[in-house]
PADO-276177 format. One record per residue (C-alpha): residue in three letters; x, y, z. Coordinates in steps of 0.1 Angstrom, whole numbers, plus 5000, padded with zeros to 4 digits. Layout:
{ala; {X; Y; Z}}
...
//
This chain:
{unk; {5129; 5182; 2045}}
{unk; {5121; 5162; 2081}}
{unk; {5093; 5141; 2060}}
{unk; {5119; 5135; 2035}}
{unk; {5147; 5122; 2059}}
{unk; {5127; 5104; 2079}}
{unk; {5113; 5083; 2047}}
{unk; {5152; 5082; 2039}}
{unk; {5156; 5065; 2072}}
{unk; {5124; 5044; 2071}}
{unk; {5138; 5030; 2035}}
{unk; {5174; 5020; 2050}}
{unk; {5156; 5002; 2082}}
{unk; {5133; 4985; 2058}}
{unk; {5160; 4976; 2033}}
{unk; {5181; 4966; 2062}}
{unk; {5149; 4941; 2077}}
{unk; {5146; 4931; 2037}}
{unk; {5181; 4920; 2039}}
{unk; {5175; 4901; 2077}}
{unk; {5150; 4879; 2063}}
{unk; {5166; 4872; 2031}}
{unk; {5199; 4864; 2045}}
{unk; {5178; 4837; 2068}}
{unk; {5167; 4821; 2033}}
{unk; {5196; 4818; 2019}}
{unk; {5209; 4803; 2052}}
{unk; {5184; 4775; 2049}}
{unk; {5190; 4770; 2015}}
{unk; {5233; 4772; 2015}}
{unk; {5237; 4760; 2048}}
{unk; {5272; 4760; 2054}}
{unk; {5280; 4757; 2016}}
{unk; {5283; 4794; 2006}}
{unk; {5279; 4808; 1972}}
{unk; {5258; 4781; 1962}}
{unk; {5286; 4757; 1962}}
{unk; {5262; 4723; 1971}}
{unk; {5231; 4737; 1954}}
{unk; {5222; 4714; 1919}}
{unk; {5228; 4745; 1898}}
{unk; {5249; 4753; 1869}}
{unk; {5282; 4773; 1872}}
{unk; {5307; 4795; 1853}}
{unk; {5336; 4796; 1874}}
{unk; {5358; 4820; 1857}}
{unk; {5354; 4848; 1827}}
{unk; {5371; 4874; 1822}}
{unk; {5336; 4893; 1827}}
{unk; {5332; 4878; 1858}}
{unk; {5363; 4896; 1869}}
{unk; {5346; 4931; 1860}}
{unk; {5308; 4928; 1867}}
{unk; {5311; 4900; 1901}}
{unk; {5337; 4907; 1915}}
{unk; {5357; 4873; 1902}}
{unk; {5332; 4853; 1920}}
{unk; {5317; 4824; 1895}}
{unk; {5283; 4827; 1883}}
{unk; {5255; 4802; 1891}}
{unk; {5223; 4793; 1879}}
{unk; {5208; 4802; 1916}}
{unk; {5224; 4833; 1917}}
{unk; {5217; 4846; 1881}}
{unk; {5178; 4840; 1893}}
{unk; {5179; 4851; 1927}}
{unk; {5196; 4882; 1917}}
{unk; {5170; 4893; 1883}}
{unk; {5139; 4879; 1911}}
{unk; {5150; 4906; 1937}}
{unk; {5153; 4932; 1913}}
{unk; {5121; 4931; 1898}}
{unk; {5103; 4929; 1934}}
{unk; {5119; 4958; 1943}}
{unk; {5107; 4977; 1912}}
{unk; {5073; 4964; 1922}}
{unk; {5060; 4998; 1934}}
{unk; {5065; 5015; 1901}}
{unk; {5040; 4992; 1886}}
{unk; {5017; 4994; 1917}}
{unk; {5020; 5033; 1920}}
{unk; {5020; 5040; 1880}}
{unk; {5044; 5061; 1881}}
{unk; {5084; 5059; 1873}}
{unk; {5111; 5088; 1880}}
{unk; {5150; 5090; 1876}}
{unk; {5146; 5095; 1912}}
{unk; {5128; 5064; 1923}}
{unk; {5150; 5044; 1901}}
{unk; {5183; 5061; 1916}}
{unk; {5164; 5051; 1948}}
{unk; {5154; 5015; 1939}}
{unk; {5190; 5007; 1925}}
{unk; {5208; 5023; 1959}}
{unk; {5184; 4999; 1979}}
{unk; {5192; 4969; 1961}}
{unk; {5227; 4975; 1967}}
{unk; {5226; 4981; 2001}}
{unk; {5200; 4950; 2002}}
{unk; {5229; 4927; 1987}}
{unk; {5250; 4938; 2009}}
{unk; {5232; 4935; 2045}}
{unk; {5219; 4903; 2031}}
{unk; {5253; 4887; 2027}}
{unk; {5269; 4902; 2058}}
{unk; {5238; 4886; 2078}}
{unk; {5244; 4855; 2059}}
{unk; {5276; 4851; 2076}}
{unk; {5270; 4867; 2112}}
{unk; {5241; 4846; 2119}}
{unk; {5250; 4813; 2095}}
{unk; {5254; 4788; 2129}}
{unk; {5286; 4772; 2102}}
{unk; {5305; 4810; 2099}}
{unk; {5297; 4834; 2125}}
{unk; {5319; 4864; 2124}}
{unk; {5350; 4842; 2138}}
{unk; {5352; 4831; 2102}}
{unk; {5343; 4862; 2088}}
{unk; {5377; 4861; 2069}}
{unk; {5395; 4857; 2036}}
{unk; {5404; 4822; 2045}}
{unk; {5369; 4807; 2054}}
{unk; {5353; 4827; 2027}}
{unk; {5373; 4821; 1987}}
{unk; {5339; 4833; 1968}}
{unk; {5349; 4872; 1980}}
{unk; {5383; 4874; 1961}}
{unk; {5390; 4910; 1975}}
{unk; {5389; 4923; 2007}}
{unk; {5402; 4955; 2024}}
{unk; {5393; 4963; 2062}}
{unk; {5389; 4935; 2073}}
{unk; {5356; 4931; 2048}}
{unk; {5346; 4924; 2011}}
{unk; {5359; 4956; 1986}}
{unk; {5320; 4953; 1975}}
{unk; {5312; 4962; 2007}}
{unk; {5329; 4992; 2006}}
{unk; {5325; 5004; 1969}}
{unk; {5289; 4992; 1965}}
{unk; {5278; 5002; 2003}}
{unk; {5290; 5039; 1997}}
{unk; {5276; 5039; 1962}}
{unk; {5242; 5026; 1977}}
{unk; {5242; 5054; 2004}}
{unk; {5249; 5081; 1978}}
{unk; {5222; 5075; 1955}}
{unk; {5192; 5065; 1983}}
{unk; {5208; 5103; 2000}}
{unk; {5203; 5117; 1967}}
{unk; {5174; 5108; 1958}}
{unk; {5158; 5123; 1986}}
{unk; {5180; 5155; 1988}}
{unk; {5189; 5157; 1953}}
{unk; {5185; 5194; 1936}}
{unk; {5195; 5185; 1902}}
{unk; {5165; 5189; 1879}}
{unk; {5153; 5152; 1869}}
{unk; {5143; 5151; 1834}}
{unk; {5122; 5124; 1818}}
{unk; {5098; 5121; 1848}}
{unk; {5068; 5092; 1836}}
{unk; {5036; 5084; 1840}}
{unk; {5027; 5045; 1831}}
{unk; {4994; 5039; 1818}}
{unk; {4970; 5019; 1838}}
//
């Protein structure tokens, strides 16, 4: 039970340095224009399922790429290790979340055009909902994040369709 916490706390530091780095990226990339707003990309600003899966914010072209490129890396180990489980994909989904998350906090704590004085509703339209004085996806996707990366290293519900890719 140690080895499996301290592997639970390992994941959330490296997740959390994952996110650091990435959220640098996007800084060079955005600059001061968040949610891709300067970038030569296409864009779907509103749709009703926009609303439901993002949160109102509009699609883009970088983010629709971005977002599929990060998943796949972080399903890379499966194909390196051979091996697939419910419980390393509850774990791999909890750790993109919490990725997403950190990445786009950093974004704005250490953007030199935001900071956390502009942390705000105001300075920031692409998050439509806020509660705390933060993003609702914070919230909702942070605590859903921390469940399933918890579980999936504490879990004693029976997994079921455990897999063994061929190499």
């Amino acid at each position: 039970m140690l080895r499996a916490r301290l592997q639970c706390v390992l994941l959330l530091l490296w997740v959390c340095v994952l996110g650091l780095f990435f959220a640098m990226v996007e800084i060079q990339i955005e600059g001061s224009a968040g949610w891709a707003a300067a970038l030569p990309t296409w864009r779907i600003e509103s749709h009703w399922l926009l609303d439901i899966f993002w949160g109102g914010r509009p699609m883009t072209g970088y983010h629709a790429w971005v977002f599929s490129f990060m998943a796949l890396a972080f399903h890379l180990p499966i194909f390196i290790h051979g091996h697939w489980s419910l419980k390393i994909e509850t774990r791999i989904v909890g750790s993109v979340m919490l990725f997403w998350i950190v990445e786009d906090f950093l974004w704005f704590a250490l953007n030199p055009a935001f900071g956390l004085a502009k942390f705000e509703p105001r300075f920031v339209p692409w998050h439509k909902h806020w509660l705390g004085g933060v993003p609702v996806d914070y919230a909702t996707f942070g605590s859903a994040a921390m469940l399933l990366i918890v579980w999936s290293y504490c879990g004693r519900i029976q997994i079921v369709g455990e897999r063994k890719i061929s190499t």
